[in-house]
C-alpha positions as CSV (number, residue, x, y, z in Angstrom):
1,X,33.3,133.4,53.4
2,X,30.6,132.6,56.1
3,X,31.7,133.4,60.3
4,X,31.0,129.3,60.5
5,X,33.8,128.7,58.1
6,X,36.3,131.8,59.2
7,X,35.4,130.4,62.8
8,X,36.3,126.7,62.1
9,X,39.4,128.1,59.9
10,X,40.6,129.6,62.5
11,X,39.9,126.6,65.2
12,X,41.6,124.1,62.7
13,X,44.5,126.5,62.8
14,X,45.4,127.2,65.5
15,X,44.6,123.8,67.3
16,X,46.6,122.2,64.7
17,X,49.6,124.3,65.1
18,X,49.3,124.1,69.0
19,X,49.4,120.2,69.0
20,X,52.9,120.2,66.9
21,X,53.8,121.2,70.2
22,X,52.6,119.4,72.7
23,X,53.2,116.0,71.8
24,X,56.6,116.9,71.0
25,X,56.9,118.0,74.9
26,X,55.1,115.1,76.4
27,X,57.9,112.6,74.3
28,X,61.1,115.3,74.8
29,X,60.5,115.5,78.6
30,X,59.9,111.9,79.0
31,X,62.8,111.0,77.0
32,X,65.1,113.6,79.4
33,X,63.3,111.9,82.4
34,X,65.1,108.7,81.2
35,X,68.4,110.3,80.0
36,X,68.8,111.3,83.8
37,X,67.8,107.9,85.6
38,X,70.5,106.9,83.8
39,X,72.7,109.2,85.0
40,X,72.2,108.7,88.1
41,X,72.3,105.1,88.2
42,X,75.0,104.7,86.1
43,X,76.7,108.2,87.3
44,X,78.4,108.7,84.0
45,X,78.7,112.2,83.2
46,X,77.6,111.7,80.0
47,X,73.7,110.9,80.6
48,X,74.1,114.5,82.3
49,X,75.1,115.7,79.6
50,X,72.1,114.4,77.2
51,X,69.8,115.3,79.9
52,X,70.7,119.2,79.8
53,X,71.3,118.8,75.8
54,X,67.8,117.5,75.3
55,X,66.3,119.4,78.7
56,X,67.2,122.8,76.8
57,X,65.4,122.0,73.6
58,X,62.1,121.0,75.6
59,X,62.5,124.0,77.5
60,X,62.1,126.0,74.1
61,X,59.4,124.2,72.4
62,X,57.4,124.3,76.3
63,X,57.7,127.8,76.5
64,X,56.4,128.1,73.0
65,X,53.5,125.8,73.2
66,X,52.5,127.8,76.2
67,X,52.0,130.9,73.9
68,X,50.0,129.0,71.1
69,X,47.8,127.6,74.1
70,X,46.9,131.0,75.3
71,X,46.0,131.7,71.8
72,X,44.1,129.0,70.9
73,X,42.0,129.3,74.1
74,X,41.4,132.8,73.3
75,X,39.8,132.0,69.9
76,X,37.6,129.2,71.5
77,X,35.9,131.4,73.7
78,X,35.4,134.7,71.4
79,X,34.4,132.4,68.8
80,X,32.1,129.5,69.8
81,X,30.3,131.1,72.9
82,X,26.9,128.7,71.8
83,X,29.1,125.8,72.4
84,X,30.8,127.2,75.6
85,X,27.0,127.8,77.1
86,X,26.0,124.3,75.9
87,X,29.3,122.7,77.4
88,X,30.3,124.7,80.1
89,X,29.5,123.1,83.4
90,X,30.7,119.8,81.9
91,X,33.8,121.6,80.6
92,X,34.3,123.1,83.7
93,X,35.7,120.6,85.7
94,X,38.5,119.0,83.9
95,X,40.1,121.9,82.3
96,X,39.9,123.5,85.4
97,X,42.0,120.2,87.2
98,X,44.3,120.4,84.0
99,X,44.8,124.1,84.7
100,X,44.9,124.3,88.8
101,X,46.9,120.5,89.0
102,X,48.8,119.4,85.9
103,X,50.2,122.2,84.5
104,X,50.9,124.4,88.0
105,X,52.8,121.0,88.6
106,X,54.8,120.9,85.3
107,X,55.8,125.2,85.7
108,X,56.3,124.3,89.6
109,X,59.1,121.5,88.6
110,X,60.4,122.6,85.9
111,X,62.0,126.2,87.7
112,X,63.2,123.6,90.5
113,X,65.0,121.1,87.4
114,X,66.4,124.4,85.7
115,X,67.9,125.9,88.9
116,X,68.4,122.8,91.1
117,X,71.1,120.8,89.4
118,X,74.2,122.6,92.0
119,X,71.4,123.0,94.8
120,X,69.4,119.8,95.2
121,X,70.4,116.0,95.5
122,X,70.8,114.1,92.6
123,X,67.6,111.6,93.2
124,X,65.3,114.7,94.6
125,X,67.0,116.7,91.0
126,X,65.9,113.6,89.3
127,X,62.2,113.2,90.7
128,X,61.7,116.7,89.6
129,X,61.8,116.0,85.9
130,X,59.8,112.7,86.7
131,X,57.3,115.1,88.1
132,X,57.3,117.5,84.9
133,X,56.5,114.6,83.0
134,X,54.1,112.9,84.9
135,X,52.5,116.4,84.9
136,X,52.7,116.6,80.8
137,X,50.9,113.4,80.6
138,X,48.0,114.3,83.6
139,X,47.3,117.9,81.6
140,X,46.8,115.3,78.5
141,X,44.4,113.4,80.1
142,X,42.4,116.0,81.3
143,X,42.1,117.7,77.8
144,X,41.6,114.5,76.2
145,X,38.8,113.6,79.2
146,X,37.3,117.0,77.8
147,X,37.2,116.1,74.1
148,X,36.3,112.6,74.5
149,X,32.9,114.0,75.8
150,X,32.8,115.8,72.3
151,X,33.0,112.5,70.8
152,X,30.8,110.4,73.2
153,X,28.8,112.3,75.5
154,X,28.4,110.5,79.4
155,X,28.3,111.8,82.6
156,X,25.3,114.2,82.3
157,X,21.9,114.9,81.7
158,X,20.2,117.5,79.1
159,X,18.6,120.2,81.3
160,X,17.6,123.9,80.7
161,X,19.0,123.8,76.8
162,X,22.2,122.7,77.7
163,X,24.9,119.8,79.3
164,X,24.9,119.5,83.2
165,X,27.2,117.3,84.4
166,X,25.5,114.7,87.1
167,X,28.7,111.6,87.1
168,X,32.0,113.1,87.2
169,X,33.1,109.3,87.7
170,X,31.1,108.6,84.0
171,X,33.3,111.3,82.3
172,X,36.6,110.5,83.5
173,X,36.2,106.7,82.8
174,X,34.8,107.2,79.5
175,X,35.2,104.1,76.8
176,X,36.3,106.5,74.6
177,X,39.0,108.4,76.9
178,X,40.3,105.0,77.8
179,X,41.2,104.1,73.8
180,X,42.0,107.4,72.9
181,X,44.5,109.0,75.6
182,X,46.9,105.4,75.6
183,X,46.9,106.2,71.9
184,X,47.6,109.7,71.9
185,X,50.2,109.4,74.9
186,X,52.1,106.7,72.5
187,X,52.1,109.1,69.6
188,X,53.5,111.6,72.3
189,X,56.5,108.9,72.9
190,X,57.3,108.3,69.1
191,X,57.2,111.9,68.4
192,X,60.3,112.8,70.9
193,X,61.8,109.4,69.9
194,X,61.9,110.9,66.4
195,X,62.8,114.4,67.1
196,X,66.0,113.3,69.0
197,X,67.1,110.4,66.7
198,X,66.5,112.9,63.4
199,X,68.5,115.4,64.9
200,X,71.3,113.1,66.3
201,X,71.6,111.4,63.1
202,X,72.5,115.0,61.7
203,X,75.2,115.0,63.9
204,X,76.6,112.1,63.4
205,X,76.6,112.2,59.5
206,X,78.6,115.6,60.3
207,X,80.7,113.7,62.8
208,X,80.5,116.0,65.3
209,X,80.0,114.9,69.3
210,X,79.6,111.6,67.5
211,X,79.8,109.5,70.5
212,X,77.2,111.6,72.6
213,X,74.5,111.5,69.8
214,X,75.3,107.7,68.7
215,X,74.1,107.5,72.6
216,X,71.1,109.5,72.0
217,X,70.3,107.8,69.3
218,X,70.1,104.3,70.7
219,X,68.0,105.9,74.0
220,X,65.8,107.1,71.5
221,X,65.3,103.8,69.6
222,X,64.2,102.3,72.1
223,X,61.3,104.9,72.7
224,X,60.4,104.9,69.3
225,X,59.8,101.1,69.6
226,X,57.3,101.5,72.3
227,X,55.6,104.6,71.6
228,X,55.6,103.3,67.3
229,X,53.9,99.8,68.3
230,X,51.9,101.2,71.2
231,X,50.4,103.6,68.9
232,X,49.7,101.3,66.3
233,X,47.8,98.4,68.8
234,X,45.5,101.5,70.7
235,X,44.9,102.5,66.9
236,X,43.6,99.4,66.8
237,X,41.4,99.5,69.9
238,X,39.9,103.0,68.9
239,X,39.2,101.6,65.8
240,X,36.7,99.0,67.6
241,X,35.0,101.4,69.6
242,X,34.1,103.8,66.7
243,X,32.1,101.5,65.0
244,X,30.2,101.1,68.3
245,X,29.6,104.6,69.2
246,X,30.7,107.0,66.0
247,X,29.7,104.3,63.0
248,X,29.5,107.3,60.7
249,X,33.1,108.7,61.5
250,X,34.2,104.6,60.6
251,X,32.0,104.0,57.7
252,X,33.3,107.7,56.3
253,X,36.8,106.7,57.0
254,X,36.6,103.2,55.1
255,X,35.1,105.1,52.2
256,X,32.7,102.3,53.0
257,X,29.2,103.8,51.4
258,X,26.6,101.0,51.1
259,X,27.0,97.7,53.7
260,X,29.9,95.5,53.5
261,X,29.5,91.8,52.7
262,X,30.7,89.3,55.6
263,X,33.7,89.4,56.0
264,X,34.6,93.0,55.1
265,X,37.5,94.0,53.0
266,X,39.4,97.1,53.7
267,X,40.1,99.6,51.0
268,X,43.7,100.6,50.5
269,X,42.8,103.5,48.1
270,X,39.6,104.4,46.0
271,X,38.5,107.1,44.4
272,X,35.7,109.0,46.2
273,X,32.8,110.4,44.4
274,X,31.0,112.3,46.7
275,X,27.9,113.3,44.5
276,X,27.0,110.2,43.4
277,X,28.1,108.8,47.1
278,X,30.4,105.9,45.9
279,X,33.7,104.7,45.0
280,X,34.5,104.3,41.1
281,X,37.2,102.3,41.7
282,X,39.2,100.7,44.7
283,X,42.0,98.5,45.8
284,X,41.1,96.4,48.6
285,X,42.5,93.6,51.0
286,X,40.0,90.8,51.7
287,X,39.0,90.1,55.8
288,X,41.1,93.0,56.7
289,X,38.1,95.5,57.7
290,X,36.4,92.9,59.9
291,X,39.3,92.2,61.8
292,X,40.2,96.0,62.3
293,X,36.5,96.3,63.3
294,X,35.7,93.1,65.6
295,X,39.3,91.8,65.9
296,X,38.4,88.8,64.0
297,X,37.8,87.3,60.2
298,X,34.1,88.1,60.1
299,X,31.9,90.9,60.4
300,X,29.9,93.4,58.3
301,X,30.2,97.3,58.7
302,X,27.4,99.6,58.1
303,X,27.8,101.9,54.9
304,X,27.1,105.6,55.0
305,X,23.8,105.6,53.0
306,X,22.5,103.2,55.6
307,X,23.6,105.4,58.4
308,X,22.2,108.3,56.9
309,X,18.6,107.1,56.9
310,X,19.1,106.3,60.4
311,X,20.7,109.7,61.4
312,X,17.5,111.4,59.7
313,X,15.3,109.1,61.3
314,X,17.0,109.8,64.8
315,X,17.6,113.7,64.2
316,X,15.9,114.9,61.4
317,X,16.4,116.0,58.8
318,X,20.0,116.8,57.4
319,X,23.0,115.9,56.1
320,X,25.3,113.4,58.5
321,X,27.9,112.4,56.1
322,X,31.0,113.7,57.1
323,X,33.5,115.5,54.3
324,X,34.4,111.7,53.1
325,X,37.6,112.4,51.5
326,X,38.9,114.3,54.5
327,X,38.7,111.7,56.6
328,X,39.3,108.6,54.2
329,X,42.8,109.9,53.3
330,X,43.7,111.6,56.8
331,X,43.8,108.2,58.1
332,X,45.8,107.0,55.5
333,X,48.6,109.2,55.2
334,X,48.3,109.1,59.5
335,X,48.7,105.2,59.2
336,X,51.0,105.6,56.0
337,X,53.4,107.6,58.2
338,X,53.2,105.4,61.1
339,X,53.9,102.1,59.7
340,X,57.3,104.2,58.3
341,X,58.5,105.1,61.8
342,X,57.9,101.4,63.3
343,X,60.0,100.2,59.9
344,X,63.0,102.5,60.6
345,X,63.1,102.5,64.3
346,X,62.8,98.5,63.4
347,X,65.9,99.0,61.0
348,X,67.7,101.2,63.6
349,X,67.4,98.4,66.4
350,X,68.7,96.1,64.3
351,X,71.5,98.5,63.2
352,X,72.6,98.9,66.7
353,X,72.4,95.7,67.8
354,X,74.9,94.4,64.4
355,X,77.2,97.8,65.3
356,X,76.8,99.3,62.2
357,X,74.5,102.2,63.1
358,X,77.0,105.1,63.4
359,X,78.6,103.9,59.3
360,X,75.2,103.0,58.0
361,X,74.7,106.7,56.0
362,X,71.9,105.8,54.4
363,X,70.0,104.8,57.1
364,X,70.7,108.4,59.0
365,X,70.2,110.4,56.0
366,X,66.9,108.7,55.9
367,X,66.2,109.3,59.7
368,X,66.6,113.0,59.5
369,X,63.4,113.5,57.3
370,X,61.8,110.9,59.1
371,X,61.9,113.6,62.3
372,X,58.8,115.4,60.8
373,X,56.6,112.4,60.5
374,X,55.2,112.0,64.1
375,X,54.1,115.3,63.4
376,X,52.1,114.5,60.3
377,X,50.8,111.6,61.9
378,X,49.6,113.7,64.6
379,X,48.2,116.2,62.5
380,X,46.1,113.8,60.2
381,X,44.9,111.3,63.4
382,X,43.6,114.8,64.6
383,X,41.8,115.9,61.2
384,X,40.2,112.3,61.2
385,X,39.0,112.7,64.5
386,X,37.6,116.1,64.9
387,X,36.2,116.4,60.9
388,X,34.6,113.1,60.7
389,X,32.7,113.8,63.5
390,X,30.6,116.6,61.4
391,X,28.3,117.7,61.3
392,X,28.6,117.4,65.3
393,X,30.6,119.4,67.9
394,X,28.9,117.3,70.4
395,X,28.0,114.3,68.9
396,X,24.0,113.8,68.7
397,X,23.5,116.7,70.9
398,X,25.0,119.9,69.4
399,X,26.3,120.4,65.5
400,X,28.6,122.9,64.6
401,X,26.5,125.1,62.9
402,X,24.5,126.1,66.3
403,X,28.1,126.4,68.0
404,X,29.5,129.4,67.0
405,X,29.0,132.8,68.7
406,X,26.2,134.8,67.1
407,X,27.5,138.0,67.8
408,X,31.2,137.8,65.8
409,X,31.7,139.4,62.3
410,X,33.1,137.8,59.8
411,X,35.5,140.7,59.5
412,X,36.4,140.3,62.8
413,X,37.3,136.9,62.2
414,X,39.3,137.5,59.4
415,X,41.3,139.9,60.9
416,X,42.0,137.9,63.6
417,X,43.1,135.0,61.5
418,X,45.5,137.6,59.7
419,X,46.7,138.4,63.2
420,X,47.4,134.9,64.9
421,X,48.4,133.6,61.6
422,X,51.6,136.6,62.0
423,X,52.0,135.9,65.3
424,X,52.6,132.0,64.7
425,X,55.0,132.9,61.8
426,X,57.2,134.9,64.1
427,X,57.0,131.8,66.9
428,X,57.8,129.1,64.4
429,X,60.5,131.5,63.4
430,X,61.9,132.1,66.6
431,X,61.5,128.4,67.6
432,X,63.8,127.4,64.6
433,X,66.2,129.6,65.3
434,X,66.7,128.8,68.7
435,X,66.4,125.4,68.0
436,X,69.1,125.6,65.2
437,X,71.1,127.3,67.7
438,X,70.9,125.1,70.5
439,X,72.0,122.4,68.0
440,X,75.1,123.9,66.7
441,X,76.3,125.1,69.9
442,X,76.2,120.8,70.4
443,X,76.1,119.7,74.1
444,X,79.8,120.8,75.2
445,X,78.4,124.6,74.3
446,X,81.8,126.4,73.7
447,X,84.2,123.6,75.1
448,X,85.8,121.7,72.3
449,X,85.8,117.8,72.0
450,X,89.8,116.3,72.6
451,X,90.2,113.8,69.8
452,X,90.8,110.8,71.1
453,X,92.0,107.2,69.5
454,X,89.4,105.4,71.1
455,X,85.6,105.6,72.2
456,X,85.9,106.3,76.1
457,X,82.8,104.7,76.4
458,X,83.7,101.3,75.6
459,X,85.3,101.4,78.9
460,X,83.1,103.3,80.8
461,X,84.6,106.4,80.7
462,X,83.5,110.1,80.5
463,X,83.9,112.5,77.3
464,X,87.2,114.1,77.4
465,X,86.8,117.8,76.7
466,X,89.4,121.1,77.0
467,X,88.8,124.9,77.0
């Protein structure tokens, strides 16, 4: 084992394990942001309630992702120093705004939402956690502006061996920042949608605090509407701008290795013979490529043979094909898994809307599994993205190879993997355990629900509880 693959190990890793968490805090927050509007515009005690339920479970995973951040930053500087040099003073500016602005204003807010709910007005309480979340989604924006230029490079000019950044307008409105943080903001939405109608549909199966979760739930339906069809339609759009700027990512994620006739078919599945650089076999819808490509019924798209004559013409010499499997079935399961969520938070509407939700059993055994698949999704849109960009860290400008630090062991590497690898067994452990004690404790804590005949709701009333 080379330090190139210990160093990209370890970067796969740890970004991979960091981003379980932060979509999950961009959706949870959001979703509490909307818990308490409607508490204080409806001023039923029980929107309170869900807010400080859901509030303490973000609260938990926040405080956890900061840790894995910390880590994960640690590794990128230690490890890829050739990249840091090359990137730096483009770099520089957004992560320092996401540093300085976004996430001050998301630690800022949220001491003021944990300790202001007896000290401040209710609307001032309330723009507090609007603020945390409007912070969770600037800090995305500026990481995303940062990796965008990793996929398509604007807003500079190659000087002195490395990126110098000469349009900070360029970077920030970057075609491929405006498909890809919509999308990922979406997935964000979907993924705290998820989280809180898995776990409520636990509940309710056991019966407990029924009422309160059957609430959740449908608050949470209605999020995993918007953030399961929002995803899917800027899928759609950062589809179309790949095969303008990244046609080798596309083509490698089609499994599309010599040019498509007019109109293009998609490929379901196929199976991918790298060595010979072709698919023996293949199931395939007709049209359905050249409308994901050009949004209509005709079009061709450019193989990866073709590409990679033009790549060695443009570059050199080399090898531009990305790992092809890799990315052909990352975006499969990732769509796979998405079309799933947009089918039962489709079924769950529908549920709601018929009064059946809390008595349809299959349907919420079925949604508590279904909690982990935003974060599959998440985790294979990712893969896709950052592996079939290979052989480039900056695409066209830098590869991978000529990123990492020259000076670190591969011992060192190793035992440093070892290390973060422990320390992100204990965090998932503790996280799991809080978690699973948060959830018991239910959102009464040690108060006991009165049983009553009827559902107070149905007539606008508040949970009745006694010592």
């Amino acid at each position: 084992m080379d330090t190139l693959f210990l160093a990209r190990f370890q970067f796969a890793s740890t970004t991979i394990f960091h981003f379980l968490f932060v979509p999950l805090s961009i959706g949870l927050v959001f979703m509490v942001a909307l818990m308490q509007t409607l508490y204080v515009v409806k001023g039923k005690d029980v929107y309170k309630r869900m807010s400080k339920f859901w509030g303490h479970l973000f609260l938990i995973n926040f405080a956890v992702g900061v840790v894995t951040g910390i880590i994960q930053e640690f590794q990128f500087g230690m490890n890829w120093s050739d990249y840091s040099r090359f990137v730096g003073d483009v770099f520089g500016a957004p992560l320092a705004i996401e540093a300085l602005l976004a996430f001050f204003m998301e630690s800022t807010f949220i001491g003021l939402w944990i300790f202001g709910w007896d000290r401040l007005g209710k609307k001032l309480h309330l723009a507090c956690i609007w603020l945390v979340s409007i912070g969770t989604i600037l800090s995305s924006f500026w990481i995303l502006a940062a990796n965008s230029f990793m996929q398509h490079p604007v807003g500079f000019e190659f000087k002195n061996g490395r990126a110098e950044m000469n349009d900070f307008w360029a970077l920030i409105t970057n075609g491929q920042l405006l498909v890809e943080f919509p999308h990922v903001i979406f997935g964000a939405f979907a993924t705290g949608a998820f989280f809180v109608a898995g776990i409520s549909a636990y509940k309710m199966l056991k019966k407990e605090d029924t009422n309160f979760f059957k609430r959740s739930f449908q608050v949470a339906l209605v999020l995993a509407i918007i953030g399961g069809f929002g995803t899917a339609f800027s899928g759609h759009s950062q589809a179309q701008y790949l095969v303008k700027t990244q046609p080798m990512k596309m083509a490698a994620t089609e499994g599309v290795w010599k040019d498509t006739a007019d109109p293009a078919p998609w490929t379901v599945i196929a199976g991918i013979d790298v060595d010979n650089r072709k698919n023996t076999w293949s199931i395939e819808i007709p049209y359905a490529l050249s409308f994901l490509s050009y949004s209509t019924l005709s079009g061709s798209v450019e193989g990866m043979n073709t590409l990679q004559a033009q790549y060695e013409q443009q570059y050199g010499p080399g090898d531009y094909i990305p790992p092809v499997r890799t990315s052909f079935w990352s975006f499969r399961i990732m769509v796979a898994a998405g079309m799933l969520m947009i089918l039962f938070a489709l079924i769950g509407v529908v549920l709601a809307w018929r009064k059946k939700l809390e008595n349809a059993k299959w349907y919420l055994r079925l949604m508590v599994p279904m909690l982990f698949f935003p974060f599959l999704a998440n985790s294979m849109g990712w893969i896709m993205t950052e592996i079939g960009r290979q052989p480039w860290v900056v695409f066209g400008y830098q590869k991978t190879a000529d990123a990492v630090s020259p000076n670190v062991s591969a011992g060192s590497l190793l035992f440093s993997i070892i290390a973060f690898s422990t320390i992100y067994s204990i965090l998932l452990i503790v996280l799991v355990y809080l978690f699973i004690r948060e959830i018991k404790k239910g959102p009464y804590g040690e108060k006991k629900q009165e049983k009553v005949s009827v559902d107070p709701f149905d007539k606008g009333g508040d949970e009745i509880v006694t010592e």
